[in-house]
LODREN-357513 format. One record per residue (C-alpha): residue number from 1; residue in three letters; x, y, z. Coordinates in steps of 0.5 Angstrom, whole numbers. Last residue first. Example, Ala and Ser with C-alpha at 12.3 -4.5 7.8 and 13.67 -1.06 7.14 Angstrom:
# LODREN-357513
@seq->2	type->SER	c1->27	c2->-2	c3->14
@seq->1	type->ALA	c1->25	c2->-9	c3->16
***
This chain:
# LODREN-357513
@seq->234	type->UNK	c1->-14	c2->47	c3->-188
@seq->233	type->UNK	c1->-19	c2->45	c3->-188
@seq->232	type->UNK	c1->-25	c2->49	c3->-185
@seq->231	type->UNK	c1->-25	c2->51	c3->-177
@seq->230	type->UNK	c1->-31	c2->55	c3->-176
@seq->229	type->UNK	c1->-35	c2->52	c3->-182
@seq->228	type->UNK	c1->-34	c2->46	c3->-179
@seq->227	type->UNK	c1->-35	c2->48	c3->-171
@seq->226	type->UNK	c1->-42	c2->51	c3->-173
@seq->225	type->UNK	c1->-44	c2->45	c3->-176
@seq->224	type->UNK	c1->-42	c2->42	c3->-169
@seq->223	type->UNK	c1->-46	c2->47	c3->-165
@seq->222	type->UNK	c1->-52	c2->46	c3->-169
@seq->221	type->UNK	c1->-52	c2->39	c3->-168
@seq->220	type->UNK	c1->-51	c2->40	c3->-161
@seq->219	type->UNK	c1->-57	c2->44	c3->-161
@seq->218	type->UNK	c1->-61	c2->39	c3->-165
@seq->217	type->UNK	c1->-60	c2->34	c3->-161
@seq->216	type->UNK	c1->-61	c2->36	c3->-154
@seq->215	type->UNK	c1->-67	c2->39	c3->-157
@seq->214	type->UNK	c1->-69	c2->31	c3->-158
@seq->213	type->UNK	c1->-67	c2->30	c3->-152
@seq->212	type->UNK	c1->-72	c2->34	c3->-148
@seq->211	type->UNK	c1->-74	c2->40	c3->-145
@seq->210	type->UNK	c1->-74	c2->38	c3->-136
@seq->209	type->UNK	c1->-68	c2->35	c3->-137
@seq->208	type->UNK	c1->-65	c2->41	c3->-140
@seq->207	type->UNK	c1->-62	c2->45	c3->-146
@seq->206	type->UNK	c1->-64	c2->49	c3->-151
@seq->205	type->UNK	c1->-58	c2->51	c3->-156
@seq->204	type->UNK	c1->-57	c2->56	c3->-161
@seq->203	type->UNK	c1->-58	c2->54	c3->-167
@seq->202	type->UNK	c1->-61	c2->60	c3->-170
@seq->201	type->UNK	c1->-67	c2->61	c3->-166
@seq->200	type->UNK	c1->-67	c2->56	c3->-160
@seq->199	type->UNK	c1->-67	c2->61	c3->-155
@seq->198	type->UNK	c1->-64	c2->58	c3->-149
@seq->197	type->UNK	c1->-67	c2->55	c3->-143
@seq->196	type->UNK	c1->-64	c2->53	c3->-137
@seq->195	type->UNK	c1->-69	c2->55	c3->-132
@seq->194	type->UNK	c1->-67	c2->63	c3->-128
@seq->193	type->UNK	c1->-63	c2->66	c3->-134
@seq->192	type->UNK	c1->-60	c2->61	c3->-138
@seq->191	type->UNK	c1->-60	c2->67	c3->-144
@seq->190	type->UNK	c1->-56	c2->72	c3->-139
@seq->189	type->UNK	c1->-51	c2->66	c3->-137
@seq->188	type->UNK	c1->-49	c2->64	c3->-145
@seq->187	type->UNK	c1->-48	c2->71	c3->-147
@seq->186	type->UNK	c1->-46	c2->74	c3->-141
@seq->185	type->UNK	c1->-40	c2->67	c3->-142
@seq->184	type->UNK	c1->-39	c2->69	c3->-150
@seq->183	type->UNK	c1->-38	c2->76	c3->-148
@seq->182	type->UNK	c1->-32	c2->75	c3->-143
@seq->181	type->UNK	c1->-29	c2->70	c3->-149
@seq->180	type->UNK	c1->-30	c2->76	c3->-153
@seq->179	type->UNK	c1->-27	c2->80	c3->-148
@seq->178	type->UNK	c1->-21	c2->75	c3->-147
@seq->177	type->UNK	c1->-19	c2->75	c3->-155
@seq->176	type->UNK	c1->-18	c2->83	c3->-154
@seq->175	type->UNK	c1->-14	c2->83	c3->-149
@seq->174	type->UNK	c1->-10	c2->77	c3->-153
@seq->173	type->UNK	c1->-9	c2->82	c3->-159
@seq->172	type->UNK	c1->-12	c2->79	c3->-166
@seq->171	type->UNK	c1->-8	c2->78	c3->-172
@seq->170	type->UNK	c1->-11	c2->70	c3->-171
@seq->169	type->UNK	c1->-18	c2->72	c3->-170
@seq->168	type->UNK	c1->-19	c2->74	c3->-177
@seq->167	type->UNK	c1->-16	c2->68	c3->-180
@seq->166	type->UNK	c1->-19	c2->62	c3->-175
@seq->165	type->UNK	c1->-26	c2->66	c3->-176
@seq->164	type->UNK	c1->-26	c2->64	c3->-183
@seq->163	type->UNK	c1->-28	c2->71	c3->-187
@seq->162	type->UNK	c1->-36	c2->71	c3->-189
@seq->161	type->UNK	c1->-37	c2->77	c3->-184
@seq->160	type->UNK	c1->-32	c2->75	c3->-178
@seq->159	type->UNK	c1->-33	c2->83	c3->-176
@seq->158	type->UNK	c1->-28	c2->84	c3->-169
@seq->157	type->UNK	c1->-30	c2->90	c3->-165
@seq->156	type->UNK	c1->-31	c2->87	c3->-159
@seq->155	type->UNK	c1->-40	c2->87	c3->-160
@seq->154	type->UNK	c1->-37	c2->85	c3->-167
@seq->153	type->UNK	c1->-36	c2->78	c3->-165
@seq->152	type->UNK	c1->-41	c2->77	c3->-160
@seq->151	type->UNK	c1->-45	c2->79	c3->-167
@seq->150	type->UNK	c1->-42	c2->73	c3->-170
@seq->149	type->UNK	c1->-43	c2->68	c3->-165
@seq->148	type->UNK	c1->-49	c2->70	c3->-165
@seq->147	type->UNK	c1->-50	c2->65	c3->-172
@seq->146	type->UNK	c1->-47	c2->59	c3->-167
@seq->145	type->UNK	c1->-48	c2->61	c3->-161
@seq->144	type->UNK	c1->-43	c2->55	c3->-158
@seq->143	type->UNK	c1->-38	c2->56	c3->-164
@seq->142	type->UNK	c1->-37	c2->63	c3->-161
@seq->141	type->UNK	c1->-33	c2->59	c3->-155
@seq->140	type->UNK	c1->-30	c2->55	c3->-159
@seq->139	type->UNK	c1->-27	c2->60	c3->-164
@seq->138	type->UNK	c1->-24	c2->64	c3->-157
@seq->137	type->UNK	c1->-20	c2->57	c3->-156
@seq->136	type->UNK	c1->-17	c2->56	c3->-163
@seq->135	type->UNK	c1->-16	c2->64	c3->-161
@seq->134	type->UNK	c1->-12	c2->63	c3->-154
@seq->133	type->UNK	c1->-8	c2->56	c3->-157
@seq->132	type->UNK	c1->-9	c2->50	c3->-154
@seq->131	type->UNK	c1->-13	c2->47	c3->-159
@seq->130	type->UNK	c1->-9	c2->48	c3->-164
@seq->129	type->UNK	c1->-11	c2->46	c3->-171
@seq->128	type->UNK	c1->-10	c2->41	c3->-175
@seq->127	type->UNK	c1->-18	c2->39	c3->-178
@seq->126	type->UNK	c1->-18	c2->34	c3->-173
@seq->125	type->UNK	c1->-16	c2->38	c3->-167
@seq->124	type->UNK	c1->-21	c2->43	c3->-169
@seq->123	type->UNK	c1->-28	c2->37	c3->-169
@seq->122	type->UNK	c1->-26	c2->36	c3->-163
@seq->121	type->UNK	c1->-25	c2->43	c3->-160
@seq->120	type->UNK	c1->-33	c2->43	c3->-163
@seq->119	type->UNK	c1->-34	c2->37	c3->-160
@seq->118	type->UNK	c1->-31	c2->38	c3->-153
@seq->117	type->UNK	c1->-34	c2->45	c3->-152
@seq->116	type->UNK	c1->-41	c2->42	c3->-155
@seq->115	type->UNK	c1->-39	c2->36	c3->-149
@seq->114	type->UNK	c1->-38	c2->42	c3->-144
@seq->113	type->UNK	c1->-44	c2->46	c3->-146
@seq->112	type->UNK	c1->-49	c2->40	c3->-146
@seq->111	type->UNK	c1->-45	c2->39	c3->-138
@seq->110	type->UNK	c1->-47	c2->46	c3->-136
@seq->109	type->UNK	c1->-53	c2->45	c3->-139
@seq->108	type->UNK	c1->-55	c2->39	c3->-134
@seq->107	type->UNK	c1->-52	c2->42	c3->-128
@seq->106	type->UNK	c1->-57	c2->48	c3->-128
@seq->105	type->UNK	c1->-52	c2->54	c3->-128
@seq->104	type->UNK	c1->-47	c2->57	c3->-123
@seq->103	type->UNK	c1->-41	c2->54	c3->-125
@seq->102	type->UNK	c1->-36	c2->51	c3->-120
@seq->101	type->UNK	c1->-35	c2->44	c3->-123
@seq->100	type->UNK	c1->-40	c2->39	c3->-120
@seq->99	type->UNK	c1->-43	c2->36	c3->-125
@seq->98	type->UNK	c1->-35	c2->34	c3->-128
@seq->97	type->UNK	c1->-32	c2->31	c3->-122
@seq->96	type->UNK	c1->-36	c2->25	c3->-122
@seq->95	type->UNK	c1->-41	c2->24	c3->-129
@seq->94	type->UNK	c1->-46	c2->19	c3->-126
@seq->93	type->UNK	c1->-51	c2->24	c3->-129
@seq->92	type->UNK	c1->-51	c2->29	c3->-134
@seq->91	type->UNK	c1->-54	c2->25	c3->-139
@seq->90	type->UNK	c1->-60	c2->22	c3->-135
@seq->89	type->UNK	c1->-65	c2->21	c3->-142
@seq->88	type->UNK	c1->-59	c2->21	c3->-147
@seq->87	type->UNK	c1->-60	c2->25	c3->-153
@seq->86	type->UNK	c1->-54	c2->29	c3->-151
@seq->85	type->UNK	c1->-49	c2->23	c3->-152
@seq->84	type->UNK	c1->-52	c2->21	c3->-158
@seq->83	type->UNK	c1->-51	c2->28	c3->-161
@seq->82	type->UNK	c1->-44	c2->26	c3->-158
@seq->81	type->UNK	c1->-42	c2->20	c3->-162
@seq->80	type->UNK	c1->-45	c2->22	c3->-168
@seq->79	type->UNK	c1->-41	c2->29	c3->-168
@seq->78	type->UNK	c1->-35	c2->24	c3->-167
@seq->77	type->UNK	c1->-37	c2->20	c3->-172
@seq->76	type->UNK	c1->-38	c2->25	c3->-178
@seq->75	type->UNK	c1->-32	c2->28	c3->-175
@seq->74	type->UNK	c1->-28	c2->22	c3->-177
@seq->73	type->UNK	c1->-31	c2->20	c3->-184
@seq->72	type->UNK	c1->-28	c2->28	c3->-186
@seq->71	type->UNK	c1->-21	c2->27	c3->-183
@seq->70	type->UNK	c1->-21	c2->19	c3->-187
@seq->69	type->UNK	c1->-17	c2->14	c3->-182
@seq->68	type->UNK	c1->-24	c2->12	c3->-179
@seq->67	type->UNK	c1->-22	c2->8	c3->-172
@seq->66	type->UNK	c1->-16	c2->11	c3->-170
@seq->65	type->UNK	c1->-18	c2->18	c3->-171
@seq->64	type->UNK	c1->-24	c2->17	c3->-168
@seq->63	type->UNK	c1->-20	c2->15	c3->-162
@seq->62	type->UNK	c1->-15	c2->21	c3->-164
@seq->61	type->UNK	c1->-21	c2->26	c3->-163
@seq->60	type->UNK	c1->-23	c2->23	c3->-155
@seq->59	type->UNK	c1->-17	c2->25	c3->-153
@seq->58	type->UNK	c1->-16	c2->32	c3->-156
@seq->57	type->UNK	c1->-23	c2->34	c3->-153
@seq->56	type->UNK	c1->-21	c2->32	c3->-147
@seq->55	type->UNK	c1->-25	c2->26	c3->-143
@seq->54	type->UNK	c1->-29	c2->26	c3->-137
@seq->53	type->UNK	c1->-27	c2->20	c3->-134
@seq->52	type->UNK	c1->-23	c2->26	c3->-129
@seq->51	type->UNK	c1->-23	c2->32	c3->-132
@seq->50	type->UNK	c1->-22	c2->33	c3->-140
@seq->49	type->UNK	c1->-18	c2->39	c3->-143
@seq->48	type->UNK	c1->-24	c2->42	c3->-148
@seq->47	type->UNK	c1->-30	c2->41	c3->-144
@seq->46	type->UNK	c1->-26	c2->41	c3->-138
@seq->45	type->UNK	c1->-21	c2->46	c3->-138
@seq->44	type->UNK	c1->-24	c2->51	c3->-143
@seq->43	type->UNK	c1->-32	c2->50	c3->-141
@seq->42	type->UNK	c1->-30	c2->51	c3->-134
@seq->41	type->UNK	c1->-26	c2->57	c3->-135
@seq->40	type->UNK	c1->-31	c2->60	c3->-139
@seq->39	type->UNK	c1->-37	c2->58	c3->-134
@seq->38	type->UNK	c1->-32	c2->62	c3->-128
@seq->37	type->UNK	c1->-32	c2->68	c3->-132
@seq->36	type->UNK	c1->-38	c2->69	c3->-134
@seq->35	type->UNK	c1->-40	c2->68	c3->-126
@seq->34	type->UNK	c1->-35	c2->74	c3->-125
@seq->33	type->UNK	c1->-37	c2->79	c3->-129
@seq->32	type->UNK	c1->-45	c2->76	c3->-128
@seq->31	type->UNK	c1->-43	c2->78	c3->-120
@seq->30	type->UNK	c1->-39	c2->84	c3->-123
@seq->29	type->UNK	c1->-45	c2->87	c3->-126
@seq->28	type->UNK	c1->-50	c2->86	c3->-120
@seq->27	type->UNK	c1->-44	c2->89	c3->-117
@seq->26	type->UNK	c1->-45	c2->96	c3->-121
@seq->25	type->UNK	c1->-53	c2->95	c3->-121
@seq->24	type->UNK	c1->-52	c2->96	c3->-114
@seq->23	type->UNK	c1->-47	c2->101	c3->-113
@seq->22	type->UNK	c1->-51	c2->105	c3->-118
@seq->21	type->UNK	c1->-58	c2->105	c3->-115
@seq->20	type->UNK	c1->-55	c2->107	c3->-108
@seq->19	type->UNK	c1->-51	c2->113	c3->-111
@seq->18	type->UNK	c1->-58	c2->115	c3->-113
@seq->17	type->UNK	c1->-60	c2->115	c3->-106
@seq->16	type->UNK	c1->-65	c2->110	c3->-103
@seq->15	type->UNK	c1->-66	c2->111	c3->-95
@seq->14	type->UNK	c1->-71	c2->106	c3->-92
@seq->13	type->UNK	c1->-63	c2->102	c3->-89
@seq->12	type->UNK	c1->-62	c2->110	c3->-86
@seq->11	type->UNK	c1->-68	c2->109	c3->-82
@seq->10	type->UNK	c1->-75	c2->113	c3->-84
@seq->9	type->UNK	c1->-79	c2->117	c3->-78
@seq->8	type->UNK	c1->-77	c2->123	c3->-80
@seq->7	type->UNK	c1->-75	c2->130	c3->-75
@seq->6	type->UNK	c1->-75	c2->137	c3->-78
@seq->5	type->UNK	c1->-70	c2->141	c3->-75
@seq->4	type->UNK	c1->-71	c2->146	c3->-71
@seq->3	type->UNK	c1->-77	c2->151	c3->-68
@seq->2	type->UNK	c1->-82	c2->150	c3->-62
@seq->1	type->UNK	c1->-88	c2->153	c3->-62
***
């Protein structure tokens, strides 16, 4: 009988070692980090910003401006506007540069995120707050999950509680702001999943072609409500 070692037939790509399991989990992780990232960028720049005949948030505030002197007439109009956009059969079609930002979520919820960013931006341009500011920007975002945007909120340590959010975010450091705005996009990327449908509970958005307009319709509207309650007179 001969003695040595014992031999095996498995390869080294066969073999799964713990620390095999942690690398993996931590790249999925950077990859949803990364991902987050890229729809906040997105949404930010051009939702809020404008890009090509995509109008920005402050753009398309002032022509309703123009068109109702009174604040509060505005915003109901605006809001209209794009309630109706959203309810569009095709509405994230024929829209240039915008359907081919680099967000890795079906095209047309990402564009129902860039009008809901633009509207809720809109609506706190036209209530007299910078839009331009990282905390106006951090209260965007959490308008787009609306009752969530309260426990992604505290999830950074940050109790909104019955506090308008513009006061509470306003004393906040900015590291904190940015793990917010983190937060949001996980929020919005793991709810999208593999089918671009959201949970509809509590006026979060579902979006999608394959849906319907008539929930277009009412997470738009459930953002928008969000944003007035978000950015109160002032």
């Amino acid at each position: 009988m001969a003695f040595g070692l014992a031999r095996t037939n498995r390869t080294d790509e066969e073999v799964h070692t713990p620390a095999d399991a942690v690398d993996e989990a931590a790249g999925a992780e950077s990859a949803l980090t990364a991902r987050a990232e890229k729809l906040i960028e997105s949404i930010l720049s051009a939702g809020v910003g404008g890009v090509g005949r995509f109008k920005g948030a402050q753009e398309i505030a002032e022509e309703h401006r123009t068109q109702h002197v009174d604040v509060d007439k505005a915003i109901d109009r605006l809001i209209a506007t794009h309630v109706r956009v959203v309810g569009a059969t095709g509405f994230a079609t024929g829209l240039g540069g915008l359907v081919t930002l680099p967000v890795t979520i079906p095209t047309d919820l990402a564009v129902f995120y860039m009008y809901a960013g633009r509207c809720a931006a809109a609506v706190a341009h036209l209530r007299g707050y910078d839009v331009t500011s990282d905390e106006v920007r951090s209260i965007i975002l959490l308008s787009l999950l609306g009752a969530g945007g309260v426990a992604v909120a505290g999830e950074a340590g940050i109790q909104l509680g019955t506090k308008a959010a513009f006061a509470v975010l306003r004393k906040v450091p900015g590291k904190v702001l940015i793990e917010i705005n983190k937060k949001v996009g996980f929020r919005l990327i793991t709810k999208a999943g593999t089918t671009g449908v959201i949970n509809l509970s509590k006026f979060v958005p579902v979006v999608g072609a394959g849906v319907g307009a008539s929930v277009n319709v009412v997470g738009m509207r459930g953002v928008a409500g969000y944003a007035k309650k978000n950015f109160p007179k002032t």
